[in-house]
TORKOL-4160 file (C-alpha; in steps of 0.2 Angstrom, whole numbers, padded with zeros to 4 digits, m for minus):
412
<pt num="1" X="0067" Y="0823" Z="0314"/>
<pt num="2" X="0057" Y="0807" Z="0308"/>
<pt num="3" X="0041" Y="0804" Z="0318"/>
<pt num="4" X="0037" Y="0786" Z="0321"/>
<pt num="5" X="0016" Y="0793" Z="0320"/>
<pt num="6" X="0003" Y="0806" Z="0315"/>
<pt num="7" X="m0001" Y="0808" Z="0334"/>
<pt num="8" X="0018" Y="0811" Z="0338"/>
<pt num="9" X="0018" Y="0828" Z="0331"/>
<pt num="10" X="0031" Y="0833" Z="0346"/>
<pt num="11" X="0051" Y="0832" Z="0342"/>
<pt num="12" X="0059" Y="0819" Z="0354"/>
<pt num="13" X="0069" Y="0834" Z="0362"/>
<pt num="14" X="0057" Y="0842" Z="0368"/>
<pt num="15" X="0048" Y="0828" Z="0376"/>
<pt num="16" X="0062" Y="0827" Z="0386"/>
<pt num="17" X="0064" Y="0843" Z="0393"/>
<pt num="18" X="0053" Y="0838" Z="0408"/>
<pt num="19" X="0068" Y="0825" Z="0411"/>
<pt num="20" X="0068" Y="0818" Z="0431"/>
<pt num="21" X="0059" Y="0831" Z="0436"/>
<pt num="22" X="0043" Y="0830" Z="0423"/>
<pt num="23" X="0043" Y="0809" Z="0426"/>
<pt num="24" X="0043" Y="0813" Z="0445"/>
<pt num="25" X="0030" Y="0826" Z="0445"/>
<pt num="26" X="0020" Y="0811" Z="0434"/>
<pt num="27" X="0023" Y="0797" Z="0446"/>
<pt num="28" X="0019" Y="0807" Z="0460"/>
<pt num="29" X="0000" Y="0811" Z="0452"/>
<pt num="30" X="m0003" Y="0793" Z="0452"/>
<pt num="31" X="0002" Y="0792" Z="0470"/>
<pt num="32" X="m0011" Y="0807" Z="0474"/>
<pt num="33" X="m0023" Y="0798" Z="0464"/>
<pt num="34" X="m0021" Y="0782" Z="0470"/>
<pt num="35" X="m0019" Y="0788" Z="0488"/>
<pt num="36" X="m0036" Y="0798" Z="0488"/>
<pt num="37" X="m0044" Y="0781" Z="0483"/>
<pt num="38" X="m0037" Y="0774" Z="0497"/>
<pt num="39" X="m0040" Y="0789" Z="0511"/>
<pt num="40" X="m0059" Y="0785" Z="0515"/>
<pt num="41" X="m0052" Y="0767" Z="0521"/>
<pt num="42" X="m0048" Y="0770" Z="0537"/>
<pt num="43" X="m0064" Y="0780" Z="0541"/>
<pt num="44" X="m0076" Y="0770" Z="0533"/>
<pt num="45" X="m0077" Y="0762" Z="0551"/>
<pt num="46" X="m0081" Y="0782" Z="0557"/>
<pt num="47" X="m0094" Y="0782" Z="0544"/>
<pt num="48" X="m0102" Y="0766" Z="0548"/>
<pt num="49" X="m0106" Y="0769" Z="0566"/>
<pt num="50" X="m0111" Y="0786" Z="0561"/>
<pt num="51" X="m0123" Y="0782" Z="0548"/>
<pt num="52" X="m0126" Y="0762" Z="0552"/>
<pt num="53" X="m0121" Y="0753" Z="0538"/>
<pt num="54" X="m0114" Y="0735" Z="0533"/>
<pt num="55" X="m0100" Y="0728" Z="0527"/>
<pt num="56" X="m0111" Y="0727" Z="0511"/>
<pt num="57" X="m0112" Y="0747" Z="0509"/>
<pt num="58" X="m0093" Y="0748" Z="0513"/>
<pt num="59" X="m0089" Y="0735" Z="0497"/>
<pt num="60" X="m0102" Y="0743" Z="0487"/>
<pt num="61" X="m0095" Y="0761" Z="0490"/>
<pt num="62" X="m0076" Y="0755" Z="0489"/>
<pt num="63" X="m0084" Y="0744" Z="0470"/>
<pt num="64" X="m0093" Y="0760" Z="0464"/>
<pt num="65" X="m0075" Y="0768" Z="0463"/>
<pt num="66" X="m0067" Y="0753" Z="0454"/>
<pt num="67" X="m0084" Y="0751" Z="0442"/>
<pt num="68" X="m0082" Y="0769" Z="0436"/>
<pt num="69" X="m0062" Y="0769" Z="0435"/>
<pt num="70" X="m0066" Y="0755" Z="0421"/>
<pt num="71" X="m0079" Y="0766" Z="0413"/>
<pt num="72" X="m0068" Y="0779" Z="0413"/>
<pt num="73" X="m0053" Y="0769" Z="0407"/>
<pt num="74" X="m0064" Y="0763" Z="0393"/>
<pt num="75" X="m0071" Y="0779" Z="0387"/>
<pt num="76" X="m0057" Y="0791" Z="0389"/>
<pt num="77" X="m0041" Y="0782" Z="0393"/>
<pt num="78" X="m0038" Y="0787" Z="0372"/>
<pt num="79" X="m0044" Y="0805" Z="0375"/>
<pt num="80" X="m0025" Y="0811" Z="0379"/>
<pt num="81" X="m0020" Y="0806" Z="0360"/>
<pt num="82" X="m0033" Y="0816" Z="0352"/>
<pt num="83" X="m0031" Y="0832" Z="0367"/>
<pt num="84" X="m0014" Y="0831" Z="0372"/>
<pt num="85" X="m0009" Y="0825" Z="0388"/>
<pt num="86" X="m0008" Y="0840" Z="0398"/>
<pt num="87" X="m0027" Y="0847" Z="0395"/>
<pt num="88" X="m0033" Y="0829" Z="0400"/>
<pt num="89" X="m0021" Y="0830" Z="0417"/>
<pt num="90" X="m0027" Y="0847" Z="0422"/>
<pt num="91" X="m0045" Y="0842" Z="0420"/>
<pt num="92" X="m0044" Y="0824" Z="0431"/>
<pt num="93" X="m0033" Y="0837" Z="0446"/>
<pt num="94" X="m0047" Y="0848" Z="0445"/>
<pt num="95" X="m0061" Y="0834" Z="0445"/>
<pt num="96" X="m0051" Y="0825" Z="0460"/>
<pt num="97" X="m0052" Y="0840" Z="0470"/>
<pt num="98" X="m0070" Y="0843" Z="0469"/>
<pt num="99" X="m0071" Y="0823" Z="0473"/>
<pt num="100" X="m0061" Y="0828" Z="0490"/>
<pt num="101" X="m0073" Y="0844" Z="0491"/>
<pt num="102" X="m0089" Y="0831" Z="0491"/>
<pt num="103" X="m0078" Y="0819" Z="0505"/>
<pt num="104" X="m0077" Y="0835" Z="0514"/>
<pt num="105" X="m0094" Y="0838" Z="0516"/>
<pt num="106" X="m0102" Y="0821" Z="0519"/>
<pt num="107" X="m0118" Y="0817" Z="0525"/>
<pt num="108" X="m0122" Y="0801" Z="0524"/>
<pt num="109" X="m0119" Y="0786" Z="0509"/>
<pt num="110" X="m0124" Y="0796" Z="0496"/>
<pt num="111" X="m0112" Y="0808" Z="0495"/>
<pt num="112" X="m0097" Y="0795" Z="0498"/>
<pt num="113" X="m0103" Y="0786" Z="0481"/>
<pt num="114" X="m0105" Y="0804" Z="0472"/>
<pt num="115" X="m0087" Y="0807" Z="0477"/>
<pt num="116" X="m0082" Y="0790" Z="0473"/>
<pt num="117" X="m0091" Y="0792" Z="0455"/>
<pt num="118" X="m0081" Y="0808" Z="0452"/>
<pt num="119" X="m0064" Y="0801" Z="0460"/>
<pt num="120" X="m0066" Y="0787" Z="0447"/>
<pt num="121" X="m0070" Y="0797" Z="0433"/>
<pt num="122" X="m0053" Y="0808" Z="0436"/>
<pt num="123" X="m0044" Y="0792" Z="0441"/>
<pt num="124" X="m0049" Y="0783" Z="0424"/>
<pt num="125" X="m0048" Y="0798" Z="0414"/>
<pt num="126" X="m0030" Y="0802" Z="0419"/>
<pt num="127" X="m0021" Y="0785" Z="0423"/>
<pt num="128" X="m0018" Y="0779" Z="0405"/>
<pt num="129" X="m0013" Y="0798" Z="0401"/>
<pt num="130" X="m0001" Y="0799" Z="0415"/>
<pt num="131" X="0007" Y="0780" Z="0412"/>
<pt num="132" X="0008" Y="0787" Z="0393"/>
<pt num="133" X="0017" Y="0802" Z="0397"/>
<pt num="134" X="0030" Y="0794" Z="0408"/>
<pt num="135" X="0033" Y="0784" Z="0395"/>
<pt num="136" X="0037" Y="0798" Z="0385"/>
<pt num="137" X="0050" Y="0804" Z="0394"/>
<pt num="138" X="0058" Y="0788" Z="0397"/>
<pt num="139" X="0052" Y="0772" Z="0390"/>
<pt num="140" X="0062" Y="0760" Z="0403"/>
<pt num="141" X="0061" Y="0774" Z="0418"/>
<pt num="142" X="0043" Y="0776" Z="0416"/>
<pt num="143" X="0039" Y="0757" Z="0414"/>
<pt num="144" X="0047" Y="0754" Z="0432"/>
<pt num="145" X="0037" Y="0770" Z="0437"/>
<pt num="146" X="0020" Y="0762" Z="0430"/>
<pt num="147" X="0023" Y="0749" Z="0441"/>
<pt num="148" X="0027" Y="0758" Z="0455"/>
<pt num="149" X="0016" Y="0771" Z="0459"/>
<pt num="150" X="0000" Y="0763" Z="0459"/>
<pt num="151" X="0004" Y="0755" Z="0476"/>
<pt num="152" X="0015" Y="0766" Z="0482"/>
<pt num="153" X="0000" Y="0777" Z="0483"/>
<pt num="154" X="m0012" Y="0766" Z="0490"/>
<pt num="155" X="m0003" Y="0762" Z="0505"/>
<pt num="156" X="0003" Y="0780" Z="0509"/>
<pt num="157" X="m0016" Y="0787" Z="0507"/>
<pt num="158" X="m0023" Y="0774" Z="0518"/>
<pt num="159" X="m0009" Y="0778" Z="0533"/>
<pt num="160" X="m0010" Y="0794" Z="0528"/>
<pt num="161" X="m0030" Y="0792" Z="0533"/>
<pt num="162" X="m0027" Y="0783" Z="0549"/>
<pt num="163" X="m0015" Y="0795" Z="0555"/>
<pt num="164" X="m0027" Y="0810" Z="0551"/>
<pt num="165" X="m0041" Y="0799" Z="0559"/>
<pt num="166" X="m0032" Y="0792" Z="0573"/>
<pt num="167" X="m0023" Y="0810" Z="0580"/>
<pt num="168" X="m0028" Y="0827" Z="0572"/>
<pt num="169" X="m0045" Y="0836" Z="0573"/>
<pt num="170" X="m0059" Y="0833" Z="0562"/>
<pt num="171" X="m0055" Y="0816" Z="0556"/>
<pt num="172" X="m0067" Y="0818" Z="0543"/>
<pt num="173" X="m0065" Y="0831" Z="0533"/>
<pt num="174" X="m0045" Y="0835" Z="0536"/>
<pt num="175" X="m0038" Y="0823" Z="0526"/>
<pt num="176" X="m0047" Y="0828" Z="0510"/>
<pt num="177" X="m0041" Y="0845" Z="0512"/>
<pt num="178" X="m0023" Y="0839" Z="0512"/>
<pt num="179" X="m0027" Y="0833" Z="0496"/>
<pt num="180" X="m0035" Y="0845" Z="0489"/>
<pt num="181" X="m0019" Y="0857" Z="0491"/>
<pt num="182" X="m0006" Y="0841" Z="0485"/>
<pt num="183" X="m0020" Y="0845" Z="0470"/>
<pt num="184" X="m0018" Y="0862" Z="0468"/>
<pt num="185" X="0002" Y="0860" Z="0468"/>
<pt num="186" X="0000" Y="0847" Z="0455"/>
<pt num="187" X="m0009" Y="0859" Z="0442"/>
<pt num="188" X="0002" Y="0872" Z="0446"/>
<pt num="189" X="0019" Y="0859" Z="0440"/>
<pt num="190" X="0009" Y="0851" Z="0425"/>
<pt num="191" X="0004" Y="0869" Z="0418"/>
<pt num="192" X="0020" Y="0872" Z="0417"/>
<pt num="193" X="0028" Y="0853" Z="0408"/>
<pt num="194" X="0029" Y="0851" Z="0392"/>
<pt num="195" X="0015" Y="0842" Z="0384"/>
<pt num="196" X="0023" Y="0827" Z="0376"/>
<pt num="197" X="0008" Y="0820" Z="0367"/>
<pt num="198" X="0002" Y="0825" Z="0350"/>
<pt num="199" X="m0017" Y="0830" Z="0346"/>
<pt num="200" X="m0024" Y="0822" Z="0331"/>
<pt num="201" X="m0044" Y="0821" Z="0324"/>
<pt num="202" X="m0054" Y="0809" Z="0328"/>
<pt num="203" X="m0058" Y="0813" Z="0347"/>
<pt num="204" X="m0076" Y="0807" Z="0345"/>
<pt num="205" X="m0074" Y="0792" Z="0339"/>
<pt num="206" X="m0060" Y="0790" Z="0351"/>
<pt num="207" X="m0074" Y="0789" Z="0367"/>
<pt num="208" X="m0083" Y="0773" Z="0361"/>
<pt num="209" X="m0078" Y="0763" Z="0370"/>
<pt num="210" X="m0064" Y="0750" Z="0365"/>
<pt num="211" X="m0050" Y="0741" Z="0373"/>
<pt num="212" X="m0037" Y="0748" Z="0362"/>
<pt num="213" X="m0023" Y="0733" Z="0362"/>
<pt num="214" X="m0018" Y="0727" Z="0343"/>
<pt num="215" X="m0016" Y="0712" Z="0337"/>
<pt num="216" X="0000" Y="0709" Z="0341"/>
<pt num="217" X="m0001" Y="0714" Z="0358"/>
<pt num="218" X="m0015" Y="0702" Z="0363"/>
<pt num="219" X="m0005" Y="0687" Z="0366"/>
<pt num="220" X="0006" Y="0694" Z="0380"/>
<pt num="221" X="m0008" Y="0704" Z="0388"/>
<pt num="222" X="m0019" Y="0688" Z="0388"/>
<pt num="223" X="m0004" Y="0679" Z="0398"/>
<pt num="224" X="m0003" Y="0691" Z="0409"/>
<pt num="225" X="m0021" Y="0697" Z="0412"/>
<pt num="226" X="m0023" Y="0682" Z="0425"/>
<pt num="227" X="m0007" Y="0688" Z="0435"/>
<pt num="228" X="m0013" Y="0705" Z="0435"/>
<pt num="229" X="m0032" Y="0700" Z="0441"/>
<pt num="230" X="m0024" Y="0689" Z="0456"/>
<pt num="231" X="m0012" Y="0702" Z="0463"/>
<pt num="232" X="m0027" Y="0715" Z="0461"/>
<pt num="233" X="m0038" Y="0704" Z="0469"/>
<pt num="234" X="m0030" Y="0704" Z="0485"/>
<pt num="235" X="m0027" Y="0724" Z="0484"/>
<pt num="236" X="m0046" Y="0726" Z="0487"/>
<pt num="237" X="m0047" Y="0715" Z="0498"/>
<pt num="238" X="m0035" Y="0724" Z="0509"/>
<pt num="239" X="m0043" Y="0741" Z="0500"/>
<pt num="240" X="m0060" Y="0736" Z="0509"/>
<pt num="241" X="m0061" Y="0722" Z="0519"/>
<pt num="242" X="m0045" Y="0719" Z="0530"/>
<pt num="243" X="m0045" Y="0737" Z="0539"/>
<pt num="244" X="m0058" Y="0729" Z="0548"/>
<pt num="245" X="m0049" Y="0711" Z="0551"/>
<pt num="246" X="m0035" Y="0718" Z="0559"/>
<pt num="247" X="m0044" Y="0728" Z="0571"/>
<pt num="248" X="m0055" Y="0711" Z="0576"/>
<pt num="249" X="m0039" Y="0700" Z="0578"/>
<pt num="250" X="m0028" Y="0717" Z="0588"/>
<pt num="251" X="m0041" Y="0722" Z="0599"/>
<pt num="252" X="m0040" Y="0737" Z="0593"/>
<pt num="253" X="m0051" Y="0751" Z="0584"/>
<pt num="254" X="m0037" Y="0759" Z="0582"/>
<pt num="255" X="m0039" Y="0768" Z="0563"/>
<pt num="256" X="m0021" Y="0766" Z="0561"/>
<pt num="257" X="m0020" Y="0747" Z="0561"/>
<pt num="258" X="m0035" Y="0749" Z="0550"/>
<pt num="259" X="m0023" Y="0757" Z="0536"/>
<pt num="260" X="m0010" Y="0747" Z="0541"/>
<pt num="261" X="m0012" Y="0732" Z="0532"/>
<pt num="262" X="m0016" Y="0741" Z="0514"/>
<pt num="263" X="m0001" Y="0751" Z="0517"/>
<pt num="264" X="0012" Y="0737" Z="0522"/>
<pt num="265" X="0004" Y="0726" Z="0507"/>
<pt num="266" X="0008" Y="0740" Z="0496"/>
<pt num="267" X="0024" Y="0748" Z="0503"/>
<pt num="268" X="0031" Y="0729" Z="0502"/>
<pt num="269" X="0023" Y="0729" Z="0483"/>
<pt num="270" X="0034" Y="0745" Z="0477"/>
<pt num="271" X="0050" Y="0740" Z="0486"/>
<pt num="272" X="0048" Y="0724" Z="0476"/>
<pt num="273" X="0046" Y="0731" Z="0459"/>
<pt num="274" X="0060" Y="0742" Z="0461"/>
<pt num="275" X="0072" Y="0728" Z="0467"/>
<pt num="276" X="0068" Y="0716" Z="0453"/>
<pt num="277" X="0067" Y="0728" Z="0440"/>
<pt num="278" X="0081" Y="0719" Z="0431"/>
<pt num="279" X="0075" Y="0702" Z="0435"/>
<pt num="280" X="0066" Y="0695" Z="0417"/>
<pt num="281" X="0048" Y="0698" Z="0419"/>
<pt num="282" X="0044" Y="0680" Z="0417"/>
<pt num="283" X="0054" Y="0674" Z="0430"/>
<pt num="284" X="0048" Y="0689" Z="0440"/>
<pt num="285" X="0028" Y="0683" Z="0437"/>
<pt num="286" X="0032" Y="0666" Z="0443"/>
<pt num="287" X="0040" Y="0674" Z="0459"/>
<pt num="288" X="0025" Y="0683" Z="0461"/>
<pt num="289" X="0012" Y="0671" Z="0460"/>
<pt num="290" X="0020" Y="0659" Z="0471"/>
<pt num="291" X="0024" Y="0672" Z="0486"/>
<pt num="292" X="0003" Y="0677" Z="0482"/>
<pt num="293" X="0000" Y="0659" Z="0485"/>
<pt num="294" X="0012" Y="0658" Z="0501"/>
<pt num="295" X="0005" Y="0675" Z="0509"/>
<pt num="296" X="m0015" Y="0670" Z="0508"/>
<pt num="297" X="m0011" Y="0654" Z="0515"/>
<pt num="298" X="m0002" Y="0663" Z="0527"/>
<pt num="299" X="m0018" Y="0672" Z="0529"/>
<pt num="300" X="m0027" Y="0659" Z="0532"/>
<pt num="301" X="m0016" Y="0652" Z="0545"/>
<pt num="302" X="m0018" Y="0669" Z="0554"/>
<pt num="303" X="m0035" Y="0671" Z="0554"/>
<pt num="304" X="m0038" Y="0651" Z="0560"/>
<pt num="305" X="m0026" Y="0656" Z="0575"/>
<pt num="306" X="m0033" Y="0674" Z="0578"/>
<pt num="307" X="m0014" Y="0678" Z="0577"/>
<pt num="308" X="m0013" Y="0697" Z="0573"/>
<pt num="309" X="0006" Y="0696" Z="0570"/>
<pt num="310" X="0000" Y="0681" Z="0558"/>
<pt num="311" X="m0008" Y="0691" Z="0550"/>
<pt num="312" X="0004" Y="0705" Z="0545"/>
<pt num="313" X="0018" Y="0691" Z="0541"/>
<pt num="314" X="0004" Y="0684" Z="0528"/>
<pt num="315" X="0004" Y="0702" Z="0520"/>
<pt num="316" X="0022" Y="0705" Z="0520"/>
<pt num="317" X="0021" Y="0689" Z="0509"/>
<pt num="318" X="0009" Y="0693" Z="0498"/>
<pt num="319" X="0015" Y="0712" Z="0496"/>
<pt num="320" X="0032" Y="0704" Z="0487"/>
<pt num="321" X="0021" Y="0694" Z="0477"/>
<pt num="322" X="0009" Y="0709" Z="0471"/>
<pt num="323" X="0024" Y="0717" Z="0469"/>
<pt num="324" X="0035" Y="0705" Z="0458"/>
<pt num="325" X="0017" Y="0701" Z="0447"/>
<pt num="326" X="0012" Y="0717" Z="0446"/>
<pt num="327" X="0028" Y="0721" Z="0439"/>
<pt num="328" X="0031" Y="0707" Z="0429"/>
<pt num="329" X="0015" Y="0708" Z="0420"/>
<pt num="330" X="0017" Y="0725" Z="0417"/>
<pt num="331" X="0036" Y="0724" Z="0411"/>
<pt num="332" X="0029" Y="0711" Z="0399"/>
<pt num="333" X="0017" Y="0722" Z="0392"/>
<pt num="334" X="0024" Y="0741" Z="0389"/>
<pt num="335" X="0040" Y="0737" Z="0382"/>
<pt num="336" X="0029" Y="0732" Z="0365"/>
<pt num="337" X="0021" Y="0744" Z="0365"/>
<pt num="338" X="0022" Y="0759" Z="0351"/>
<pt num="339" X="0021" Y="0776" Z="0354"/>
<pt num="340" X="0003" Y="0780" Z="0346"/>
<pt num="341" X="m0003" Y="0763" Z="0357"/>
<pt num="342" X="0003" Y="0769" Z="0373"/>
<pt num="343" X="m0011" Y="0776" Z="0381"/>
<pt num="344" X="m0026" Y="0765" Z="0375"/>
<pt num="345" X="m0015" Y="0749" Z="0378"/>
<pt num="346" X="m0012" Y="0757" Z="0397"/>
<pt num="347" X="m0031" Y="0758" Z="0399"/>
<pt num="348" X="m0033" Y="0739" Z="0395"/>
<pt num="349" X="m0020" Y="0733" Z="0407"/>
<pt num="350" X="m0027" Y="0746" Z="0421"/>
<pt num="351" X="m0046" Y="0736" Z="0415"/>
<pt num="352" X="m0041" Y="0720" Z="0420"/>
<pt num="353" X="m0034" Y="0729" Z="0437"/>
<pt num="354" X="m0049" Y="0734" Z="0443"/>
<pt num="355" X="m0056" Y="0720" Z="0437"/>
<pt num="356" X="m0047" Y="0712" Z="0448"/>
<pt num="357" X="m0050" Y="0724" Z="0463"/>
<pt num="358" X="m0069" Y="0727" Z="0463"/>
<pt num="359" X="m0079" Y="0711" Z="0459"/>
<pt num="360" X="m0072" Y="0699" Z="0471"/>
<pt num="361" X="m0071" Y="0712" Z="0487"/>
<pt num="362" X="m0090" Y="0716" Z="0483"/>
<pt num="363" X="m0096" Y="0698" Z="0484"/>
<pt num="364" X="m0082" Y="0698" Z="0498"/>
<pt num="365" X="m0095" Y="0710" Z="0506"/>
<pt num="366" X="m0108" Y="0699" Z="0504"/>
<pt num="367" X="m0100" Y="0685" Z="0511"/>
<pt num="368" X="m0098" Y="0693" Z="0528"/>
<pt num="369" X="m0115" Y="0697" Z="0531"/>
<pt num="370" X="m0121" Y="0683" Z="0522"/>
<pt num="371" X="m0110" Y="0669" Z="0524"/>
<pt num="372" X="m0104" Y="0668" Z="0542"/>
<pt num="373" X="m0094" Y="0684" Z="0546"/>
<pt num="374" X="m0077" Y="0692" Z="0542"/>
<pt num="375" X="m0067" Y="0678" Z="0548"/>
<pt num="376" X="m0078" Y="0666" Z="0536"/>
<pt num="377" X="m0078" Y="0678" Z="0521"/>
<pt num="378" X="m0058" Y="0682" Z="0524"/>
<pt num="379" X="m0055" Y="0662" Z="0524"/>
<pt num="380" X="m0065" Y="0661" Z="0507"/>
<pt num="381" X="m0056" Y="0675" Z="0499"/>
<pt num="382" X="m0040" Y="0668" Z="0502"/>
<pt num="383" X="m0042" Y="0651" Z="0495"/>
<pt num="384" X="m0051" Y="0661" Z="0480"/>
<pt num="385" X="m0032" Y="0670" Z="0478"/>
<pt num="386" X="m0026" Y="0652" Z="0482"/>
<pt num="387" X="m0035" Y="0645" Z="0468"/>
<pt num="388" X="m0034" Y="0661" Z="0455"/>
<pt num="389" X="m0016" Y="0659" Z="0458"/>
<pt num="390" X="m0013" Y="0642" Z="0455"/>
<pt num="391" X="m0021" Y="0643" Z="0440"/>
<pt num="392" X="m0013" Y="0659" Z="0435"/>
<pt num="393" X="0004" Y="0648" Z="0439"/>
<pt num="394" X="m0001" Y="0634" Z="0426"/>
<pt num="395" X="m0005" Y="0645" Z="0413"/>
<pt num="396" X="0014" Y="0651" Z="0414"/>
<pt num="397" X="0020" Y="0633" Z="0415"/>
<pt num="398" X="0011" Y="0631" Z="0397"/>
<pt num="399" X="0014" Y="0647" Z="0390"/>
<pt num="400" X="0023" Y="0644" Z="0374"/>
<pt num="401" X="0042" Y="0653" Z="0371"/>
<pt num="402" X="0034" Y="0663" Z="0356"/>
<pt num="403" X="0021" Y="0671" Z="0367"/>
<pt num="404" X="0035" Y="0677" Z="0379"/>
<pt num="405" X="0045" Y="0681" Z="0365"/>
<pt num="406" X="0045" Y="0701" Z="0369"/>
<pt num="407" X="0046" Y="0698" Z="0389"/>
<pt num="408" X="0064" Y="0704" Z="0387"/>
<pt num="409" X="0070" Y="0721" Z="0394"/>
<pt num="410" X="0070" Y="0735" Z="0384"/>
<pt num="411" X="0089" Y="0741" Z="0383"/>
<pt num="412" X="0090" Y="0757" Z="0393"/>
């Protein structure tokens, strides 16, 4: 059989032996991934009053993450093409658990950001591998999955963690022992797939880093990059800030309604990427965008009126937009992309993610020490998404029909 690469040194049927089950096993390692990310969330409160820091250390904690996810992304997001895929997923499992290890034993800010530096480094290590490999299995099965995950995971770790916090024993250390055995399963199943990527030389050149995208590829990535930073914005904003806006407008200091507001903003996201995954992407971006501009100035009504329920109807809003962006952008994007691409052009896109997610939630942090509290730094972050998205919209508007030319589904 005719390989379309040098790095796709694997016959087609066997790439496919993992089938449903090998694509679900995938997915559900970016939702562990992702939803360790998001666990800390609902304790960073817990933390705070034990160890007396700002909203400042929170951001700069949840940014230190994000920082190293892109260094990560940039440095090793190729590594799967030169390894193979599985060796680089074992390794990340086994770097993520050690993270959950370091949670485990916190004692103070230091050793939140050493296990945030090595949760980013097997996050960014891994996510352009796993999008790769999913994509392998099944190109227009493991596009919609790519779009899915990521949020999916996010909002069940940060319920997950409010639950744990809120109800069970040891609050701070529990939750990142659940993880640690969701880990160990993991490794046991991907030990066992068949590893649909080649190996080829060249590994060491492979790590300098570059945003792999060719040249081809460059136009739809740029239309979409401004989508894909707008919907990502307001995840870290709900990934670092809003845990503690929901308890000032309930009330409450209940951890639950901390984690609430990332996972209903997510949850919503994934249930709209799977509804419109046979809506055209472009259509779907422009859905997006305009249900992002809808919820933050829903938002923004919420926070003037102190309306807790406001505030939840805002983030219903904007979950169906980051869910039909995300997934618009995305669906744009992979179906261009050639086998031998897969995993360095899946870094770039995930780059301009957390992009998206860490600079404007730490100078978010600043803001409410700085500039007039949470209410004033969440009223200033939502006309930033206002903003971002309006312009995001007109870029669309203008976006010639040649440029949108492959925004077509890929036939299944």
């Amino acid at each position: 059989m005719k390989t379309t690469t040098p790095l796709s040194d694997v016959p087609l049927t066997v790439r496919r032996t993992g089938g449903s089950a090998g694509l679900a096993l995938l997915a559900s390692i970016i939702v562990s991934f992702l939803a360790a990310s998001s666990a800390p969330t609902p304790v960073y409160a817990l933390y705070a009053a034990r160890w007396h820091f700002s909203p400042i250390t929170t951001t700069v904690v949840f940014g230190v993450y994000a920082v190293v996810v892109l260094t990560a992304l940039l440095v090793l997001g190729r590594a799967s093409g030169h390894l193979g895929r599985r060796p680089v997923l074992l390794a990340a499992l086994a770097l993520q658990a050690i993270a959950m290890v370091v949670f485990s034993m916190a004692g103070g800010v230091g050793a939140l950001i050493i296990g945030r530096v090595l949760q980013g480094i097997a996050t960014g290590g891994a996510l352009g591998a796993l999008g790769a490999a999913m994509l392998d299995i099944d190109r227009e099965r493991g596009t919609r999955a790519n779009a899915v995950a990521p949020g999916l995971g996010s909002g069940v770790g940060a319920l997950l963690s409010g639950l744990v916090v809120q109800y069970l024993p040891a609050p701070t250390h529990l939750v990142y022992l659940v993880f640690i055995g969701v880990f160990a399963l993991q490794a046991a199943g991907v030990a066992v797939l068949p590893d649909t990527g080649g190996r080829a030389p060249g590994l060491r050149s492979s790590l300098v880093p570059e945003l792999a995208v060719p040249q081809r590829l460059r136009g739809p990535l740029l239309a979409v990059a401004p989508v894909l930073f707008a919907v990502w914005s307001l995840g870290g904003f709900y990934g670092s800030l809003a845990p503690a806006l929901a308890r000032e407008l309930s009330g409450s200091g209940s951890a639950v309604i901390g984690g609430l507001g990332l996972f209903v903003l997510t949850v919503v996201s994934s249930a709209t990427a799977v509804s419109l995954g046979r809506t055209p992407p472009r259509a779907v971006m422009f859905f997006g965008i305009t249900l992002l501009v809808l919820g933050s100035l829903g938002t923004l009504t919420a926070v003037g009126l102190s309306s807790f329920a406001g505030f939840f109807v805002g983030t219903f809003v904007s979950g169906v937009g980051f869910g039909a962006g995300f997934q618009g952008g995305m669906r744009t994007v992979v179906p261009l992309v050639a086998e031998h691409e897969r995993a360095g052009v899946l870094s770039a896109v995930y780059v301009v993610c957390y992009l998206g997610m860490s600079l404007p939630a730490v100078i978010a942090g600043a803001l409410v020490v700085h500039g007039g509290g949470l209410a004033a730094a969440t009223r200033d972050y939502s006309w930033f998404v206002v903003a971002l998205a309006v312009m995001t919209l007109i870029a669309l508007l203008r976006l010639k029909a040649p440029a949108t030319a492959g925004c077509q589904d890929t036939p299944g």
